[in-house]
N, C-alpha and C positions, 0 to 999 in steps of 0.2 A: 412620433406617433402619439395622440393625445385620444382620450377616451373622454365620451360627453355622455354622461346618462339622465335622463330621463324618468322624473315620478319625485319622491321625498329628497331625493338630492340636488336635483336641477342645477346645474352653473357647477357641479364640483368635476373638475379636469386633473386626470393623474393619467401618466403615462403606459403605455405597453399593453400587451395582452393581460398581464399580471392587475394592471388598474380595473379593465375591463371587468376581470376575476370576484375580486375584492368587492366593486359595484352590483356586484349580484348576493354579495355578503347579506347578513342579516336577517337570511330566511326564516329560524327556527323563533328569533321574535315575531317576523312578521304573524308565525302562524299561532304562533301562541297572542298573541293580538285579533287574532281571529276567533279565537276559538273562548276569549272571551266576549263577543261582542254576540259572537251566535252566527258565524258565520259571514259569507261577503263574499267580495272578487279585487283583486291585487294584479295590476298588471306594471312590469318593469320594463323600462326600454333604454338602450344604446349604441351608440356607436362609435368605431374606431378608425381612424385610418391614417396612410401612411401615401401623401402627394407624389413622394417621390418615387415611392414603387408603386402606384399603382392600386394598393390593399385597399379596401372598406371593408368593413364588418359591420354587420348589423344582428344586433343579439338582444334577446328579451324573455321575458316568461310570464305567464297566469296561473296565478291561485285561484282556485276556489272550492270556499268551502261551504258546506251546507245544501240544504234542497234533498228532495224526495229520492229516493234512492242512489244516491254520488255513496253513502257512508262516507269514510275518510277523505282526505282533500285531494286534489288534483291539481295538477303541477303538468302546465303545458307548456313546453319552452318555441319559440320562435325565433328567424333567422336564418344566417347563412354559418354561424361559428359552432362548431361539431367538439367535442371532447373527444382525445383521441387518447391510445395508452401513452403517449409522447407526448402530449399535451393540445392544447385547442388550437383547432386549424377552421383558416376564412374556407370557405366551399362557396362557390361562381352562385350555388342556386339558394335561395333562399326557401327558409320554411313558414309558410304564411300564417298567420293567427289563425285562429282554427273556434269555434263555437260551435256545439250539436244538441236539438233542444231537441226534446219527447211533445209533442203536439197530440197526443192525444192518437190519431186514426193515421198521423205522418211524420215524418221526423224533419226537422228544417236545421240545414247547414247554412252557416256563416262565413266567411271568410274574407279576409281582409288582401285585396291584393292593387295597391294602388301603382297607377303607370302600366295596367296592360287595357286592352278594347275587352270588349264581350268578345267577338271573334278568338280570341288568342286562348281562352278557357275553354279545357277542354279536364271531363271526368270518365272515369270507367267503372264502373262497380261488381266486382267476382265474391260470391258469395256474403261475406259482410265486411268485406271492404271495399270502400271507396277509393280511387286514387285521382288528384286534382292537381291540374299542371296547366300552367300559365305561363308563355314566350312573348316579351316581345322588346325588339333590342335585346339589350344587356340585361331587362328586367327577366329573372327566371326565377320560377315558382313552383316545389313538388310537397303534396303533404300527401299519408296514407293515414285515411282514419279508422278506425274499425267502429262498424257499427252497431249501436245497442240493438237492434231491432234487425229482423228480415226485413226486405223492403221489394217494392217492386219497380225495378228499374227502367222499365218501357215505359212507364206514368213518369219521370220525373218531370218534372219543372224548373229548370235555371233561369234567373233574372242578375242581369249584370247593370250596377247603379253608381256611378259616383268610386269606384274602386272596391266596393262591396257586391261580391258574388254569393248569391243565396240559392240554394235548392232546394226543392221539396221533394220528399221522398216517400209516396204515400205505404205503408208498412202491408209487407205482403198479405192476403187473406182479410185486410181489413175490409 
């Protein structure tokens, strides 16, 4: 099983879950690198797997920091690899990069779901959360986001482009 990551490392391969681990190392520079510069957005990506059982892992995360009301950083992890009290375990569905901008009068979601149709996305929204799930094949997709804002959800707007799924969500009473 060899782990490939993706971002300041590129090309460095070390074994097991444990490499995986390590690859995600570094954090408290990167943010203190941030937090001299004034801010930014840091995304890590990699993967692991094992031909002969079967396994793939796909695991990553986004920083960012800075911008009108965030205060402190945020830390959005993606993928299918979960932290468990026993340690990190692959899960079949993956959790898709996830972006939520403030527009002013509507709130616009991002999402990164490459290898399913527009057909295959499908969202629900109960109070301020959204839930966004995407099938198709083997590709599976669940994130729950909570949203900053009310919104009204008989207005939304989904547009699926190129593996990028975006909704507009115009904010309730506006």
């Amino acid at each position: 099983m060899t782990t490939r990551c993706k971002g300041k490392d590129e090309g460095r391969t070390e074994p097991g879950l444990g490499g995986m681990l390590k690859s995600l190392g570094g954090f408290l520079d990167l943010l203190s690198k941030f937090q001299e510069e004034g801010g930014g957005e840091f995304h890590r990506t990699g993967e692991t797997g094992d031909d002969k059982k079967g396994v793939k892992a796909v695991y990553g995360f986004s920083v960012r920091l800075g911008g009108a009301g965030l205060g402190g950083p945020r830390v959005e992890p993606f993928g299918n690899v979960r932290e468990r009290a026993s340690g990190p375990v692959v899960e079949e569905v993956r959790e898709p990069m996830v972006d939520v901008f403030d527009e002013g009068d509507h709130v616009t979601l991002v999402a990164e779901l490459p290898g399913v149709e527009a057909d295959d996305v499908k969202f629900t929204i109960r109070d301020d959360v959204l839930e966004l799930v995407a099938t198709h094949g083997d590709r599976k997709y669940r994130k729950e986001v909570i949203l900053p804002y009310p919104v009204d959800p008989e207005k939304a707007a989904p547009s699926y482009r190129n593996g990028v799924f975006e909704l507009t969500l115009p904010k309730a009473g506006a």
